[in-house]
C-alpha positions in Angstrom: 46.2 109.3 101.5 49.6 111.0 101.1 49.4 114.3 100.2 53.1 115.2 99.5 54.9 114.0 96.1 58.6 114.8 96.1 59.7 112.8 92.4 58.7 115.3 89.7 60.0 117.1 86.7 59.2 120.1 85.2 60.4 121.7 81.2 63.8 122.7 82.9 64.6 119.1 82.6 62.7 116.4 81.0 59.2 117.2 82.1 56.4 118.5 79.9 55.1 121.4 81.9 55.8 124.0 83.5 56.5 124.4 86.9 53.5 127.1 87.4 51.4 124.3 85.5 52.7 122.0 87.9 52.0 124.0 91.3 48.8 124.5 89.9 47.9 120.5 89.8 49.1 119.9 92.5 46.9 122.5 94.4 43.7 120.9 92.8 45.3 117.3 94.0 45.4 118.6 97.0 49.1 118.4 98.0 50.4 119.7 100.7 54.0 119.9 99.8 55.4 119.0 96.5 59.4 118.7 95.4 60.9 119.3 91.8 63.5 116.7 91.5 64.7 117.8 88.1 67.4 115.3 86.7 71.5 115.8 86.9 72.9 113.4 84.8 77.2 114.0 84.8 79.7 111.8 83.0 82.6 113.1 81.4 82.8 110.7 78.9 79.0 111.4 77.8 80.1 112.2 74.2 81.9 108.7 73.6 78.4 106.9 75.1 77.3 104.9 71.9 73.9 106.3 73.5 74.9 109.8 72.8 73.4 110.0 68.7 69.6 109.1 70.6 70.2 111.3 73.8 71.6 114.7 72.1 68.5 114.6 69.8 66.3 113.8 73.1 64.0 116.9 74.6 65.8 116.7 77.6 69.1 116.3 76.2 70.5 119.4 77.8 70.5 117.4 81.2 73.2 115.3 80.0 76.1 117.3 81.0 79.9 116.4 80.8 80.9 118.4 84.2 79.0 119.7 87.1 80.1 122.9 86.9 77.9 123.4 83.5 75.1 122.6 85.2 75.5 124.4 88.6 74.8 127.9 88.0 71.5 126.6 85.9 70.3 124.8 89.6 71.2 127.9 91.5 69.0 130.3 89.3 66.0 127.7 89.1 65.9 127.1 92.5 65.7 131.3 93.1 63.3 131.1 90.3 61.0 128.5 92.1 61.2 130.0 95.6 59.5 133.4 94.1 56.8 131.0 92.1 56.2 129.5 95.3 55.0 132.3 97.3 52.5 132.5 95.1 50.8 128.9 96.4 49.4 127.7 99.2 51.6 124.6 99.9 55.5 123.6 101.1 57.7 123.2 97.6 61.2 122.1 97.4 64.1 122.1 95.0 66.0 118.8 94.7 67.7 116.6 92.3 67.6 113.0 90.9 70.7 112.1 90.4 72.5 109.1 88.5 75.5 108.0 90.5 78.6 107.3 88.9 81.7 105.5 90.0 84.8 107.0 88.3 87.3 108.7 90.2 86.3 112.3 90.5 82.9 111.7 90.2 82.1 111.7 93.9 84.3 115.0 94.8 82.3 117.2 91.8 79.2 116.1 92.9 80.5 116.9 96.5 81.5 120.6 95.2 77.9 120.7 93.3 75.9 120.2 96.5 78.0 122.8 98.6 77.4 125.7 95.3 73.4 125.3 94.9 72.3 124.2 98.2 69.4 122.3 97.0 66.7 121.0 99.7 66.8 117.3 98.7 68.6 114.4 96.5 67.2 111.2 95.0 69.3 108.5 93.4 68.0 107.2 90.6 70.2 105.1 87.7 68.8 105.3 84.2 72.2 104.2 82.5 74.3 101.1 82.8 78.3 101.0 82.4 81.2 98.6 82.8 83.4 98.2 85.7 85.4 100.9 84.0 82.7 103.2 83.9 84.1 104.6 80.6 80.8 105.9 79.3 77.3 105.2 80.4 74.7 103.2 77.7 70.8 104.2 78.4 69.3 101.0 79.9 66.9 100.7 76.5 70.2 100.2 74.1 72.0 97.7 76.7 71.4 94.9 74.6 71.7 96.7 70.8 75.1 97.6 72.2 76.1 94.7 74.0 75.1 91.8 72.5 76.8 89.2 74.8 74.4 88.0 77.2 77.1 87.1 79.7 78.4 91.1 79.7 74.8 92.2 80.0 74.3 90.0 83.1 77.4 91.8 83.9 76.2 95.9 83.3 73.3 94.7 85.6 74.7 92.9 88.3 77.0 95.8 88.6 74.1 98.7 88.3 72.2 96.7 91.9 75.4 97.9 93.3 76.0 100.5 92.3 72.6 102.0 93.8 74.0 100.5 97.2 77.1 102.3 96.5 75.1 105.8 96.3 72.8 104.7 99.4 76.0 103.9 101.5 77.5 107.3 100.7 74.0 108.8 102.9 74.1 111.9 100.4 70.8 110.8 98.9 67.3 111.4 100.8 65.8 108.6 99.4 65.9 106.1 96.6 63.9 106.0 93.3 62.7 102.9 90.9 65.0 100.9 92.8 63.9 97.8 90.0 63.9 100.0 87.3 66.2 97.6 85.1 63.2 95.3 84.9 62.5 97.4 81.9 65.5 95.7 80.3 65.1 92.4 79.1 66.6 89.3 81.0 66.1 91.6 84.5 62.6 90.2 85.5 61.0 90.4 89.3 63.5 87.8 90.7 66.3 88.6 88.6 69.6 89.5 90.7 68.2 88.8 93.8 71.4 88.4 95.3 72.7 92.3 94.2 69.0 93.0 95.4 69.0 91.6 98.8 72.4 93.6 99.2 70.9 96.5 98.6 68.0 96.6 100.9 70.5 95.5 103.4 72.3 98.8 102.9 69.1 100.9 103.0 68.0 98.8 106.2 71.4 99.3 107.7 71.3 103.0 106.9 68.1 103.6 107.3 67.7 105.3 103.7 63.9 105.3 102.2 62.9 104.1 99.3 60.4 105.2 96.9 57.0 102.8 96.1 56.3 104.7 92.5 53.2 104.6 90.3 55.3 104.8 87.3 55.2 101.2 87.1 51.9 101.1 87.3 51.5 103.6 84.2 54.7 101.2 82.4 53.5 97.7 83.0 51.1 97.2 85.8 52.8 97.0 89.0 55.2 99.8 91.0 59.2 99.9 91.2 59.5 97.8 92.9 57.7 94.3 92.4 55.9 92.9 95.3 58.7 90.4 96.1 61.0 93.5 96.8 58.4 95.1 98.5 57.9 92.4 100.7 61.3 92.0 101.8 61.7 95.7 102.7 59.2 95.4 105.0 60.6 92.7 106.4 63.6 94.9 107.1 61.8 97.4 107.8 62.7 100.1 105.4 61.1 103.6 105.1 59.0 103.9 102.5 57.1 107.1 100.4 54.8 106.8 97.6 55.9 108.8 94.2 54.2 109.3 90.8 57.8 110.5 89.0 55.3 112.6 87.0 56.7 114.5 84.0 53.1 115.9 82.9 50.3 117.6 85.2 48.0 114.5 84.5 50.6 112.3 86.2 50.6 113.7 89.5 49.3 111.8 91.9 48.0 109.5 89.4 47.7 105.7 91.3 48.8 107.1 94.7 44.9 105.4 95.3 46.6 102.3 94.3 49.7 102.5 96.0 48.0 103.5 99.3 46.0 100.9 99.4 48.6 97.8 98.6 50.8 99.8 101.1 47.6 99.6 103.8 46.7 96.1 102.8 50.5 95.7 104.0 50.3 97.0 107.0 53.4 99.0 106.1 53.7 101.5 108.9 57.1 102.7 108.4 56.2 106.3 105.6 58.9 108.8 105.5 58.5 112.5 104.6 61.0 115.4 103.9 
């Protein structure tokens, strides 16, 4: 079974441990190498999000930043922090980020100036917020319909959030590519919701050869991974790398269901894993 898990969080973002806590389970899981992919969430317009009342009050609301050079100098010292923890442990850990793409002009070039001032090991997509072609202000993906009651401009903030991921993925900055179904949480964006914003996606990930994540947190959410068996399918059928991730925010989450995904993956015959 794998024995690596590069999608976690720890209490310096939205996590609920530690990372010693953390390092610790994942020794008794017996991981070989383990990533902290801590959240960096940047808009500038975060304050005018009708989201912001619910995410300022959030535990993790101090990942919600309004430039990158707020956050950068908090990356730098954690990652120095984690590298001394490390030493301490008997396995290969990493410092990376999960990152929500954004499309505004500027974005691209902070995020560009971000990477070169912490040096971080790894980046993961991963879109938890949904905006207009604009990009104004992001909405979390649970308020989408409280705040945009129009079905027709929902269809709209979800058609455009498909791309969006295949916007990040063609930009090859990211290592690999989480929940890529997420919005399935979301209602009216079921398992073959999209498909067409779907199949353009895995097309870009196929084309540039960019991994994407099976994860277990669907399993703990509703029964199944991110993503649904229909997606799954089809990115075998392309061929696209694939790595198994819990996205655990708590010790007990780590490695929970890899069992699971490991064996859909085997009953597969999906040969194409990726590691860092």
């Amino acid at each position: 079974m794998q024995n690596y898990s590069y999608h976690t969080h720890t209490l310096f973002s939205d996590g609920r441990n530690s990372a010693e806590e953390m390092l610790e389970q994942a020794v008794k899981c017996g991981l070989k190498e383990i990533g902290f992919s801590e959240h960096l969430v940047v808009h500038k317009n975060f304050h005018q999000s009708p989201s912001w009342p619910k995410l300022k009050e959030y535990r993790g609301s101090h990942i919600y930043r309004t430039d990158f050079a707020e956050v950068a100098a908090a990356f730098v010292a954690y990652k120095e922090e984690i590298s001394k923890l490390a030493k301490k442990y008997p396995l290969q850990v990493f410092v990376g980020a999960e990152v929500d793409f954004f499309t505004y002009d500027g974005w691209l070039e902070e995020f560009m100036i971000f990477r070169r001032q912490t040096n971080l090991d790894y980046y993961i997509t991963g879109n938890h917020f949904l905006f207009s072609e604009s990009c104004d202000y992001p909405i979390d993906a649970d308020e989408l319909i409280k705040f945009v009651p129009q079905k027709e401009r929902q269809e709209d903030y979800l058609r455009r959030h498909f791309l969006t991921i295949a916007r990040a993925a063609e930009t090859k900055l990211f290592d690999f590519v989480a929940h890529i179904d997420y919005m399935r949480r979301v209602t009216g964006c079921n398992d073959n919701s999209f498909m067409a914003e779907k199949e353009y996606l895995l097309q870009i990930l196929a084309k540039n050869n960019i991994p994407a994540e099976v994860s277990t947190k669907g399993i703990r959410k509703n029964g199944n991974c991110y993503p649904a068996p229909v997606l799954l399918n089809r990115m075998q059928e392309l061929n696209i790398p694939v790595l198994i991730s819990d996205d655990a925010h708590h010790v007990s989450e780590l490695t929970q269901d890899f069992s699971v995904a490991e064996s859909l993956l085997q009953k597969m015959d999906y040969k194409n894993r990726w590691k860092l």
